[in-house]
KOLDREN-415758 format. One record per residue (C-alpha): x, z, y negated; residue number from 1. Coordinates in nm, 3 decimals, m for minus. Layout:
N
<c1:X | c3:Z | c2:Y | zamar:NUM>
...
//
This chain:
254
<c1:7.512 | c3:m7.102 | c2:0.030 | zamar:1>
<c1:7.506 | c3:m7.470 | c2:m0.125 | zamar:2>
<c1:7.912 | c3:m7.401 | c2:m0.048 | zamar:3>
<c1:7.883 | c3:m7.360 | c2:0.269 | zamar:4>
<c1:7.620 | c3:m7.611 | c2:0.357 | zamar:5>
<c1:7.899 | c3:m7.871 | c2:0.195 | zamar:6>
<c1:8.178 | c3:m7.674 | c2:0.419 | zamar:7>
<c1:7.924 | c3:m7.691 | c2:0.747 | zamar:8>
<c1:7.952 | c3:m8.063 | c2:0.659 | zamar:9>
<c1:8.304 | c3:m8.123 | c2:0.644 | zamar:10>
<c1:8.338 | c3:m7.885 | c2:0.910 | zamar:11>
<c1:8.148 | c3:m8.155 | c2:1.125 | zamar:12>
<c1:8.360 | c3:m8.399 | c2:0.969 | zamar:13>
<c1:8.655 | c3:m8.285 | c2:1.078 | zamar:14>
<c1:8.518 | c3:m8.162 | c2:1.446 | zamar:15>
<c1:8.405 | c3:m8.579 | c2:1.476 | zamar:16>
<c1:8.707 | c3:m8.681 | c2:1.384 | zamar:17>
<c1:8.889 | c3:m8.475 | c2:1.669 | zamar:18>
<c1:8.635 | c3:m8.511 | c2:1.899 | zamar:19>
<c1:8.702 | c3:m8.872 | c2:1.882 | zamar:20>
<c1:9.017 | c3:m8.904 | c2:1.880 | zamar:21>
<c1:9.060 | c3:m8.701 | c2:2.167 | zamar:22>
<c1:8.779 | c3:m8.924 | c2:2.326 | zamar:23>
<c1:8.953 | c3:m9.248 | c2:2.252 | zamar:24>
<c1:9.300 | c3:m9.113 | c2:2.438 | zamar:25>
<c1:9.087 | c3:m9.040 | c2:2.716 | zamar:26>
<c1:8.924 | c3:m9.390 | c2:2.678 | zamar:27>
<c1:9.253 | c3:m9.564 | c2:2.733 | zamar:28>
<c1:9.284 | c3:m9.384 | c2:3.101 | zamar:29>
<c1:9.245 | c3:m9.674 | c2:3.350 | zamar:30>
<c1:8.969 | c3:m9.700 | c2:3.597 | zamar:31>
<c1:8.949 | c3:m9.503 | c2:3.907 | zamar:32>
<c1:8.772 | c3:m9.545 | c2:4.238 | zamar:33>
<c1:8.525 | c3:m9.274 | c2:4.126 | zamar:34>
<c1:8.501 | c3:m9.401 | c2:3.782 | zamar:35>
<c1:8.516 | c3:m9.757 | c2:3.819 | zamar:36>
<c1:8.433 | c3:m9.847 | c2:3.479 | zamar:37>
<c1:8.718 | c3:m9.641 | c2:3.334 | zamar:38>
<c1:8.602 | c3:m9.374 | c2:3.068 | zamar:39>
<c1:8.504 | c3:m9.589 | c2:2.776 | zamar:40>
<c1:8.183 | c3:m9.364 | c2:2.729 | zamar:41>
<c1:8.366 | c3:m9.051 | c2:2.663 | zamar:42>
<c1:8.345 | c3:m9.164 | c2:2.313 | zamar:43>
<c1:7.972 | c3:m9.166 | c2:2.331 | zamar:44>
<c1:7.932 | c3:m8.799 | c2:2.470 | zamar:45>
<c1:8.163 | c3:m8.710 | c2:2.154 | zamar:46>
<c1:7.934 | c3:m8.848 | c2:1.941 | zamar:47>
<c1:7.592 | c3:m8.687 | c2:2.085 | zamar:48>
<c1:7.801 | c3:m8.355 | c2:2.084 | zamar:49>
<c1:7.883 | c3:m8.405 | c2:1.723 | zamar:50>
<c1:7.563 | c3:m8.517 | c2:1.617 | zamar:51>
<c1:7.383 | c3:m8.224 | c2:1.752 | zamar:52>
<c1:7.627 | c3:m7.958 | c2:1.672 | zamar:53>
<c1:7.598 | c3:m8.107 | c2:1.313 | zamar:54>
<c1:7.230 | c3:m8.142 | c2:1.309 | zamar:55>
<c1:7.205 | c3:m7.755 | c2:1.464 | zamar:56>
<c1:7.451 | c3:m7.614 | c2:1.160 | zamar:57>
<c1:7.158 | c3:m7.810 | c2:0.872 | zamar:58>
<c1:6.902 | c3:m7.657 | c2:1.004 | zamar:59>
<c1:7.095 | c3:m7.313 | c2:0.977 | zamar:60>
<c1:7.166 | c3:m7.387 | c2:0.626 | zamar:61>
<c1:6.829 | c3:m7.496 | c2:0.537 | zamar:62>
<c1:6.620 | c3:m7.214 | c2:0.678 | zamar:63>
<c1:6.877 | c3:m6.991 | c2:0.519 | zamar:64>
<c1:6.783 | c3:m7.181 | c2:0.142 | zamar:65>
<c1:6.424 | c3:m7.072 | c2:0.237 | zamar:66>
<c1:6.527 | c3:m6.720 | c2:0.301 | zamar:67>
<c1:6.709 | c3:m6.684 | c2:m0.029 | zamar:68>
<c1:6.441 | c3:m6.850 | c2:m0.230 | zamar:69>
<c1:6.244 | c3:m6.556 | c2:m0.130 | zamar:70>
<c1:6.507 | c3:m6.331 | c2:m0.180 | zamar:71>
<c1:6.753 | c3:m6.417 | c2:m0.381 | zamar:72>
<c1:7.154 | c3:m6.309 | c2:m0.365 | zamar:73>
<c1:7.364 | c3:m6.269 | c2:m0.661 | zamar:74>
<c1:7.622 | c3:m6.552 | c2:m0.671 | zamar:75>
<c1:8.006 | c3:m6.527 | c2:m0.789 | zamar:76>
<c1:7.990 | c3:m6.868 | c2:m0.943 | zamar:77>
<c1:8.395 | c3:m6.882 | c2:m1.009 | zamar:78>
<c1:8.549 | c3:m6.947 | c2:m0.707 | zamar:79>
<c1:8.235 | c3:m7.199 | c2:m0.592 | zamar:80>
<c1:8.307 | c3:m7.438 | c2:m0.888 | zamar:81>
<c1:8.650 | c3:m7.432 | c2:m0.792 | zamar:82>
<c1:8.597 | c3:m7.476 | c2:m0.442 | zamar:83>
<c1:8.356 | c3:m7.758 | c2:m0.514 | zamar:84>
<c1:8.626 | c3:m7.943 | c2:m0.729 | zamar:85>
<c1:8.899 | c3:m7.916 | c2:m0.473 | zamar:86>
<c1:8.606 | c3:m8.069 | c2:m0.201 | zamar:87>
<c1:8.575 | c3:m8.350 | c2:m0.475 | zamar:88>
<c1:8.951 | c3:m8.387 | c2:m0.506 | zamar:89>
<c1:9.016 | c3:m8.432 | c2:m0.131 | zamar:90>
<c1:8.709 | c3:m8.673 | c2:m0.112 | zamar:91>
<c1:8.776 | c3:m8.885 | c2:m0.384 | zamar:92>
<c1:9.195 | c3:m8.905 | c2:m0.272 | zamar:93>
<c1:9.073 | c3:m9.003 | c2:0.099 | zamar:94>
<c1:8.868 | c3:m9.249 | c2:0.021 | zamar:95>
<c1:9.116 | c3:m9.414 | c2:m0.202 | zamar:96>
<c1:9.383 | c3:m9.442 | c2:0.077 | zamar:97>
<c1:9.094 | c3:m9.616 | c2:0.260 | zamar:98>
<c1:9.016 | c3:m9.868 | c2:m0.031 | zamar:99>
<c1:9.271 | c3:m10.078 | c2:m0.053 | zamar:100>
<c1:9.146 | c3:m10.253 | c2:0.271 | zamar:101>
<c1:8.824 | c3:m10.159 | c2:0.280 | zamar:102>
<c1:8.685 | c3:m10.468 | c2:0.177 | zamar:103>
<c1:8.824 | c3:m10.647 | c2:0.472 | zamar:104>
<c1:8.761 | c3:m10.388 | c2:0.783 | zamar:105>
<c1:8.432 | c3:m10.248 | c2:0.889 | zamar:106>
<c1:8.563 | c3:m9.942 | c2:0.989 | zamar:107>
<c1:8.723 | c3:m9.863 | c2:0.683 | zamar:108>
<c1:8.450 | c3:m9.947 | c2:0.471 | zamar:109>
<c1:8.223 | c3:m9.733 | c2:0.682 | zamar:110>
<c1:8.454 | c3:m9.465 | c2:0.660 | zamar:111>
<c1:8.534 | c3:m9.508 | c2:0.247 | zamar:112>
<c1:8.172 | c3:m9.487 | c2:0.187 | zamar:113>
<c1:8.086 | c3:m9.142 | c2:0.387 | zamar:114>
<c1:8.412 | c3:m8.989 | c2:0.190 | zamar:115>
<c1:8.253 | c3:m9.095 | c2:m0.140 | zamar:116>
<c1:7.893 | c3:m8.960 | c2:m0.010 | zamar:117>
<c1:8.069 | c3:m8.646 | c2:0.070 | zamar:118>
<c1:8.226 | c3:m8.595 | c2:m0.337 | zamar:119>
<c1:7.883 | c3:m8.674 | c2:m0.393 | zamar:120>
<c1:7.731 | c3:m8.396 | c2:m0.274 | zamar:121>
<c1:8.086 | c3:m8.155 | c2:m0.332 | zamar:122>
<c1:8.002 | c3:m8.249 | c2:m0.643 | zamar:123>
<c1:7.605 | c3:m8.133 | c2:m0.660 | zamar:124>
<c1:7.783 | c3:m7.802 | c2:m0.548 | zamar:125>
<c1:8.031 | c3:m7.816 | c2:m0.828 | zamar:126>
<c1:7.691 | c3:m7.886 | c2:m1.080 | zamar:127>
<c1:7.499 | c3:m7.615 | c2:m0.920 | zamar:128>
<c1:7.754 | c3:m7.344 | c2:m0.981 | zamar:129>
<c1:7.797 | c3:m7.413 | c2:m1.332 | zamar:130>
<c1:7.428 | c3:m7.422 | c2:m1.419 | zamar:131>
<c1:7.419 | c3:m7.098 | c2:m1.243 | zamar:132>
<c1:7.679 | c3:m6.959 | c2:m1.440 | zamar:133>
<c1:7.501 | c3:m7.091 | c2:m1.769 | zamar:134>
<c1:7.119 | c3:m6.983 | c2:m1.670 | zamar:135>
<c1:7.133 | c3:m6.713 | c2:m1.406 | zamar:136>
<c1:6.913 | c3:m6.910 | c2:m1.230 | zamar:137>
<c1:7.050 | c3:m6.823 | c2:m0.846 | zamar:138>
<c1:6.785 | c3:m7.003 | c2:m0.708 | zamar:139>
<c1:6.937 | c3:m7.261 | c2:m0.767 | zamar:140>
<c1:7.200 | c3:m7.234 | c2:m0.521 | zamar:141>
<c1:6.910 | c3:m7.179 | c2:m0.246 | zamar:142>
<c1:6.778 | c3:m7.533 | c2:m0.367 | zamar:143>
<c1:7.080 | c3:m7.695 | c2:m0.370 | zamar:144>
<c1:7.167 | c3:m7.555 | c2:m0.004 | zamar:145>
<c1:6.838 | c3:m7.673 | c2:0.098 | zamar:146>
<c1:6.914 | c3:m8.020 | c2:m0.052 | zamar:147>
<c1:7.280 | c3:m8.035 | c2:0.116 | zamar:148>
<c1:7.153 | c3:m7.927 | c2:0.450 | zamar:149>
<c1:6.871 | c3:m8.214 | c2:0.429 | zamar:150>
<c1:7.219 | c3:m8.454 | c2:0.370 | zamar:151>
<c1:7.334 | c3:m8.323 | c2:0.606 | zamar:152>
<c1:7.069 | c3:m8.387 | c2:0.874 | zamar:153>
<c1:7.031 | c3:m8.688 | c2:0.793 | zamar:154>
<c1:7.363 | c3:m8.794 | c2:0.873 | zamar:155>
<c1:7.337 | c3:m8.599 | c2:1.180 | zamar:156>
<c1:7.033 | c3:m8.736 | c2:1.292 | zamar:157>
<c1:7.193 | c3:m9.142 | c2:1.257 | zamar:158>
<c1:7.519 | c3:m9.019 | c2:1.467 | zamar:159>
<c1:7.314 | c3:m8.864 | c2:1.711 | zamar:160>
<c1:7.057 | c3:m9.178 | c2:1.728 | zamar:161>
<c1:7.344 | c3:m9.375 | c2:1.727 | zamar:162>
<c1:7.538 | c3:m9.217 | c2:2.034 | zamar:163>
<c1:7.154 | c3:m9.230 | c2:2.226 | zamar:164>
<c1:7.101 | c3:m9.599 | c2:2.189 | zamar:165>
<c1:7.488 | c3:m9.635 | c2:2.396 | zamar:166>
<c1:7.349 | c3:m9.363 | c2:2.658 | zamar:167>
<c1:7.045 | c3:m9.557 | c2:2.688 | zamar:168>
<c1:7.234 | c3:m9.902 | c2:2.736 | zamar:169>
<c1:7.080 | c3:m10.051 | c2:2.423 | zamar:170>
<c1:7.187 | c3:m10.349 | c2:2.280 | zamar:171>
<c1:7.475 | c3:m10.242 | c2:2.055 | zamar:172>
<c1:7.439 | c3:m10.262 | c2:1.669 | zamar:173>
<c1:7.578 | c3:m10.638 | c2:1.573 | zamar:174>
<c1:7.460 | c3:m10.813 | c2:1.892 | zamar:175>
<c1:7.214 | c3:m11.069 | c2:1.813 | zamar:176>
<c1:7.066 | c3:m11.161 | c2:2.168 | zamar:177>
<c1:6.930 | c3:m11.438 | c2:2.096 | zamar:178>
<c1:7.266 | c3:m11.562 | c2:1.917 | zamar:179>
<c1:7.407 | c3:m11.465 | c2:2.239 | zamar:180>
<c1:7.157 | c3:m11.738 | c2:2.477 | zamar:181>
<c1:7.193 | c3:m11.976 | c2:2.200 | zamar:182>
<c1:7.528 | c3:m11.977 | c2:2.261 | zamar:183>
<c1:7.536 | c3:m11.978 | c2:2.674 | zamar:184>
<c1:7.287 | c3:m12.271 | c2:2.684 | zamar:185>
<c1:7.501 | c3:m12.431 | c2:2.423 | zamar:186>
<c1:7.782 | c3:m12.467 | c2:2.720 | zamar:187>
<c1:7.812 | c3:m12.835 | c2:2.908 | zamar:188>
<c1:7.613 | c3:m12.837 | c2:3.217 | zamar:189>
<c1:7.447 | c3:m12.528 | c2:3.187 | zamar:190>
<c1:7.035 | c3:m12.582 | c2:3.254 | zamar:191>
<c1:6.901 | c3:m12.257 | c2:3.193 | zamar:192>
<c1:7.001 | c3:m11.880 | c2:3.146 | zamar:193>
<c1:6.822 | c3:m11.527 | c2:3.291 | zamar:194>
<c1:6.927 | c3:m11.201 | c2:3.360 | zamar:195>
<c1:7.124 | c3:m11.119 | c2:3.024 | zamar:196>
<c1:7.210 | c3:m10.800 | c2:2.938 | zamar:197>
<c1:7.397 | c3:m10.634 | c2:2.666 | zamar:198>
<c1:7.526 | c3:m10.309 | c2:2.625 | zamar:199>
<c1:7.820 | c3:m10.091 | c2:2.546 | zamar:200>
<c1:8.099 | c3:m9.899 | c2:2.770 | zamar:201>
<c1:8.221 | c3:m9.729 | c2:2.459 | zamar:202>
<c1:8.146 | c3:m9.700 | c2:2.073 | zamar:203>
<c1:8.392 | c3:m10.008 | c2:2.062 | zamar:204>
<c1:8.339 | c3:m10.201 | c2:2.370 | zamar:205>
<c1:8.071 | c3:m10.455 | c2:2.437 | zamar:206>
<c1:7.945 | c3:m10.577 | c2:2.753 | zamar:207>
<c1:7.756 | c3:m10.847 | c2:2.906 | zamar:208>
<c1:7.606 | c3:m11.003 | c2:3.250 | zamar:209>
<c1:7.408 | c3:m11.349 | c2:3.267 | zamar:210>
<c1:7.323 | c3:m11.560 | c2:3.568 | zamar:211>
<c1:7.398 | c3:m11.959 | c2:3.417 | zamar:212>
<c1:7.155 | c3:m12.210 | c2:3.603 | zamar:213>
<c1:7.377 | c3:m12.555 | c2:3.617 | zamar:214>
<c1:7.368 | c3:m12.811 | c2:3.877 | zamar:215>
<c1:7.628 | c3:m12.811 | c2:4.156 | zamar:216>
<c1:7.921 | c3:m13.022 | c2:4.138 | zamar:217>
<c1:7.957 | c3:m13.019 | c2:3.823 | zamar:218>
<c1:8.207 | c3:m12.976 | c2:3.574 | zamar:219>
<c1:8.542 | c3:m12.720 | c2:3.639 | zamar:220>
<c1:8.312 | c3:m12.423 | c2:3.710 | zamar:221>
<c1:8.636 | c3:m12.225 | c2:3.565 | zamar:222>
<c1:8.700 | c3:m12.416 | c2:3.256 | zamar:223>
<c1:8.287 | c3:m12.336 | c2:3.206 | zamar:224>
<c1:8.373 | c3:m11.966 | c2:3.258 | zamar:225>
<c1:8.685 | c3:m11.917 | c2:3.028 | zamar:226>
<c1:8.524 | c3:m12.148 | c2:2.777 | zamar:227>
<c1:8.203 | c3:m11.908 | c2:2.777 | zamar:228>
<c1:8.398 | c3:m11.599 | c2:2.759 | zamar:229>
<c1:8.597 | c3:m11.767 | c2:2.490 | zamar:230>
<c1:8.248 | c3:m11.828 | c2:2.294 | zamar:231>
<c1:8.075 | c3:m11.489 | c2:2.351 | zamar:232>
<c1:8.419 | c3:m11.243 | c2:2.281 | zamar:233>
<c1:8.367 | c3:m11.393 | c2:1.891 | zamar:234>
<c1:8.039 | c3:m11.232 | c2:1.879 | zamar:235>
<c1:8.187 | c3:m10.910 | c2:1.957 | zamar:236>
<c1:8.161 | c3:m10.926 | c2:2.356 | zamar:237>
<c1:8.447 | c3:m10.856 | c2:2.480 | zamar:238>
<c1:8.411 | c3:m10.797 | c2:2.876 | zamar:239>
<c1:8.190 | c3:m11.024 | c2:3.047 | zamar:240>
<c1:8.038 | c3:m11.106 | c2:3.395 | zamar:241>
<c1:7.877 | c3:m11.432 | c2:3.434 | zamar:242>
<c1:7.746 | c3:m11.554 | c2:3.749 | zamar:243>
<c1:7.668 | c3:m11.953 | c2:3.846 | zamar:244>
<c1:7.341 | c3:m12.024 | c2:4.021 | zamar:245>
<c1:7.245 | c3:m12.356 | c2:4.131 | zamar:246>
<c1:6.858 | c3:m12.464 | c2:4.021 | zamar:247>
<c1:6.580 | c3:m12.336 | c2:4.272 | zamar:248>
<c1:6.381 | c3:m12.611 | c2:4.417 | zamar:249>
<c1:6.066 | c3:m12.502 | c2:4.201 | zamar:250>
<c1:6.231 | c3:m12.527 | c2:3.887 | zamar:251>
<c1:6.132 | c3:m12.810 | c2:3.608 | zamar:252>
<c1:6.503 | c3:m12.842 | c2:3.512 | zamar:253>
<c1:6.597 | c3:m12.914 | c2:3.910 | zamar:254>
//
């Protein structure tokens, strides 16, 4: 059981992995008239999908480990250790082709680190088996299910909170909003700044609208523009809209 818990969470592993990718080809489809935004957020409905089809398969796996605990099954240990090791093999070998640059890319590091979390808990299977095979104890496979299908919640429950802050149009993770006014009242001319918002049209694309209060007449209103979206696409905002409003009558900066 402990086996297949780890296999559940490979399974979803590998299920992410193609769910994404296929996402990310359809990401690249350009905008229609229906779907004027393109489909950027197909990325996000693979990632809820995952995440719950993940989360659904732990909780399988865990009410299972309280089932055996009751009763227990006889376990044929062999083929489980060996099993386990080969999980730990394929772990450990991924995440080295991922190390080299890990240190330098986000995304690699990100994905270097849930490889080595994975041998991690192949390798709770691998420990599991052999105590089994020492002791008798089966049991112990039931607990160590239960403990892999907690793991494996847990991740499933931070992809799928993850892919309902984009459907909710949080801020994305690595915005700092108030990095992000800092910087547009930072530009020449501009007076004051309202109506920001942040959010993201994919799991890798940030957006942003603001209304900039400057006077009229003014600088190049287009060298302000390009100069802004020059600023805000270093902190990871890559499409904005930005609109220039003149100061209202009533306001202390008019």
């Amino acid at each position: 059981l402990a086996l297949i818990g780890d296999a559940v969470h490979n399974l979803g592993d590998v299920g992410g992995l193609l769910a994404g990718w296929g996402a990310e080809r359809l990401s690249r489809r350009p905008a229609t008239a229906r779907f004027t935004y393109g489909f950027g957020r197909s990325t996000e409905l693979a990632a809820l999908l995952n995440g719950l089809l993940v989360l659904v398969a732990a909780v399988v796996v865990i009410m299972e480990g309280l089932h055996r605990l009751q009763d227990p099954v006889p376990m044929v240990s062999g083929p489980v250790a060996w099993a386990a090791a080969a999980g730990i093999a394929v772990n450990l070998g991924s995440a080295r082709l991922f190390g080299a640059d890990g240190g330098h890319d986000l995304n690699r590091r990100a994905a270097m680190v849930h490889l080595l979390t994975d041998g991690a808990v192949s390798a709770d299977v691998l420990v599991s088996a052999l105590l089994v095979t020492l002791t008798g104890w089966v049991a112990l496979d039931a607990l160590t299910a239960i403990g892999v299908g907690l793991a494996v919640a847990w991740s499933g429950w931070r992809l799928l909170q993850q892919a309902l802050l984009v459907a909710l149009d949080a801020v994305p993770p690595g915005i700092d909003t108030t990095e992000v006014d800092a910087v547009l009242r930072s530009l020449p001319g501009v007076l004051d700044v309202h109506h920001v918002h942040v959010w993201a049209m994919s799991t890798s694309q940030n957006a942003l609208t603001a209304h900039l209060v400057r006077h009229p007449g003014g600088d190049d209103d287009l060298a302000l523009l390009h100069e802004a979206k020059r600023r805000l696409a270093h902190l990871g905002i890559a499409h904005s809209t930005l609109q220039l409003d003149p100061p209202s009558p009533t306001s202390p900066t008019a």
